[in-house]
C-alpha positions in Angstrom: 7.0 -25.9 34.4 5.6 -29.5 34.6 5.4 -32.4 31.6 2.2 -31.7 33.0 1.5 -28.1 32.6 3.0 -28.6 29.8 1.1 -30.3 27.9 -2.0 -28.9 29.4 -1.1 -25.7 27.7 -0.2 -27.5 24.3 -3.8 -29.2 24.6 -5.6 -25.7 24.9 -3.6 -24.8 22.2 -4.8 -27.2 20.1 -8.1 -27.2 21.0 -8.4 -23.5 20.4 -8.0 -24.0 16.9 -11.0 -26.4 16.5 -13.1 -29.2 18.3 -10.8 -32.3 18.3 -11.8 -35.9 19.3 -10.1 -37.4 22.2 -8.3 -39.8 20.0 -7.0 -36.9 18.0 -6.3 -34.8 20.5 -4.2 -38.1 22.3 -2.4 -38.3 18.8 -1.6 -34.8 18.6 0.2 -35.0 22.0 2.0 -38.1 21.3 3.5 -36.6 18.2 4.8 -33.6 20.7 6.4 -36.3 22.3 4.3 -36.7 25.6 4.4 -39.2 27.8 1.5 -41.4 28.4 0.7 -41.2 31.7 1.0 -37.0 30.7 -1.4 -37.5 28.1 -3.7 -39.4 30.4 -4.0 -37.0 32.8 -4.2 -34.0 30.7 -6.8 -35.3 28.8 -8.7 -37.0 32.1 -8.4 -33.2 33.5 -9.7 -31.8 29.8 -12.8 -33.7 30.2 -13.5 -33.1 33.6 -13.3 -29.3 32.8 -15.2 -30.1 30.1 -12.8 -28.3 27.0 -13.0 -32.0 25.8 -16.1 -33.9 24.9 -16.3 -36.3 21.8 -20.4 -35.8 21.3 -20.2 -31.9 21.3 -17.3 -32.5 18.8 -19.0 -34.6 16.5 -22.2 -32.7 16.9 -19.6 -30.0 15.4 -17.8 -32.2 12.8 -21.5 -33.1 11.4 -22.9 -29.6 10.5 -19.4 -28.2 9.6 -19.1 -31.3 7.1 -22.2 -30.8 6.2 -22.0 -27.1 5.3 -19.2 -28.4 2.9 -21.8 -30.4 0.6 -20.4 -33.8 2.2 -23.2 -36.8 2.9 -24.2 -38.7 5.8 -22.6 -41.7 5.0 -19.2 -40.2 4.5 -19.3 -37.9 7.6 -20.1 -40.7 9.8 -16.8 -42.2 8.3 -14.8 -39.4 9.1 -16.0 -39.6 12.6 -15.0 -43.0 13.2 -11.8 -42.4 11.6 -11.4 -39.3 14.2 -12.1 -42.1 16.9 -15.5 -41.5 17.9 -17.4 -44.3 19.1 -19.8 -45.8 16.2 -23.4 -44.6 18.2 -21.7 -41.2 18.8 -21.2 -40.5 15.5 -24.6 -41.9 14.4 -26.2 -39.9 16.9 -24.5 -36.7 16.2 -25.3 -37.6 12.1 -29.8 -38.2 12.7 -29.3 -34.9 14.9 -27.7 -32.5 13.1 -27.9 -34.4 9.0 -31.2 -32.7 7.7 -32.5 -35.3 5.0 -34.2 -32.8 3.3 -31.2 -30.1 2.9 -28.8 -33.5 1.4 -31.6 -34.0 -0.9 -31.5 -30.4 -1.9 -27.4 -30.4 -1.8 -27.6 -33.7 -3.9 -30.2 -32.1 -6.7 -27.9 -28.8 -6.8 -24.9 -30.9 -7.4 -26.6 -32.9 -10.4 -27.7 -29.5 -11.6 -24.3 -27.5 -11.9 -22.5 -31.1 -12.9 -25.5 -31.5 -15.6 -22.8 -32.2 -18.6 -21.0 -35.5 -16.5 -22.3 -38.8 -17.5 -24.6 -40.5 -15.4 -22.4 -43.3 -14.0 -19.4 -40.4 -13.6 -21.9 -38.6 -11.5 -23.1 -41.5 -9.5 -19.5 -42.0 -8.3 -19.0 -38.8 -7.4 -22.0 -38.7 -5.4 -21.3 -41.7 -3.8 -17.9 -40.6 -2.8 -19.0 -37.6 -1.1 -21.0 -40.0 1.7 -24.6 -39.6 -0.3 -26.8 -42.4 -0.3 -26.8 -44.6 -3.1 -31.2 -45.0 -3.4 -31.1 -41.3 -3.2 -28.5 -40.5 -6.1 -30.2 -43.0 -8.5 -33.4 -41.7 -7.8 -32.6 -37.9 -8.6 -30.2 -38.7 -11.5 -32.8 -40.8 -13.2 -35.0 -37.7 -13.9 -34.0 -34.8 -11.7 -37.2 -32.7 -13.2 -39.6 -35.6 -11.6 -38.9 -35.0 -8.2 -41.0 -32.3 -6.4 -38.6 -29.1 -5.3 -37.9 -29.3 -1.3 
């Protein structure tokens, strides 16, 4: 078998566990100890057969993350970080980030969290990607805001 064949295969296998960037995917192969030129071409070939394609992952990557309680902010973060161009990821985020089900996730969390101090909170929120305006408006007085 072929460096080539090779790591074709050890692509599909990764790919078969989940939707990985390009970048990932490249990194993934290097650490199996690939050459370049290998990589190149296996990924080249992945995209032309169309197993590898960095909007449909982070189309993905946004609702999965999403699912997970995690905001906007930090899953277009995570994207970059998994080498996906800046629009991409932004894209991906308006498309598939409903602002009404993160304002609904953030009032949840406030609610089961209701014994943290404010400012404790607030961090919390913030770390998980949700955006700031929102998170001050709902912890000020959750019971204000009209139910989504």
């Amino acid at each position: 078998m072929t460096p080539e064949e090779r790591c074709y295969i050890a692509a599909l296998r990764i790919l078969g566990f989940r939707f990985n960037s390009e970048l990932e995917l490249r990194r993934k192969l290097q650490r199996r100890k690939f050459e370049k030129p290998v990589i190149d071409a296996t990924i080249a070939r992945l995209r032309e057969e169309k197993w590898l394609n960095d909007e449909r992952f982070a189309g993905a990557f946004a609702r999965t993350r999403m699912r997970r309680r995690i905001g906007a902010k930090r899953i277009v973060l995570e994207l970059r970080a998994a080498g996906v161009e800046d629009e991409t990821a932004s894209r991906a985020v308006a498309e598939n980030v409903d602002p009404e089900k993160e304002r609904a996730q953030v009032r949840a969390i406030i609610e089961r969290r209701s014994g943290w101090e404010r400012n404790k909170l607030a961090r919390y929120l913030l770390k998980q990607g949700y955006d700031a305006a929102l998170i001050w408006e709902l912890i000020r007085d959750p019971d204000d805001q009209p139910d989504s």
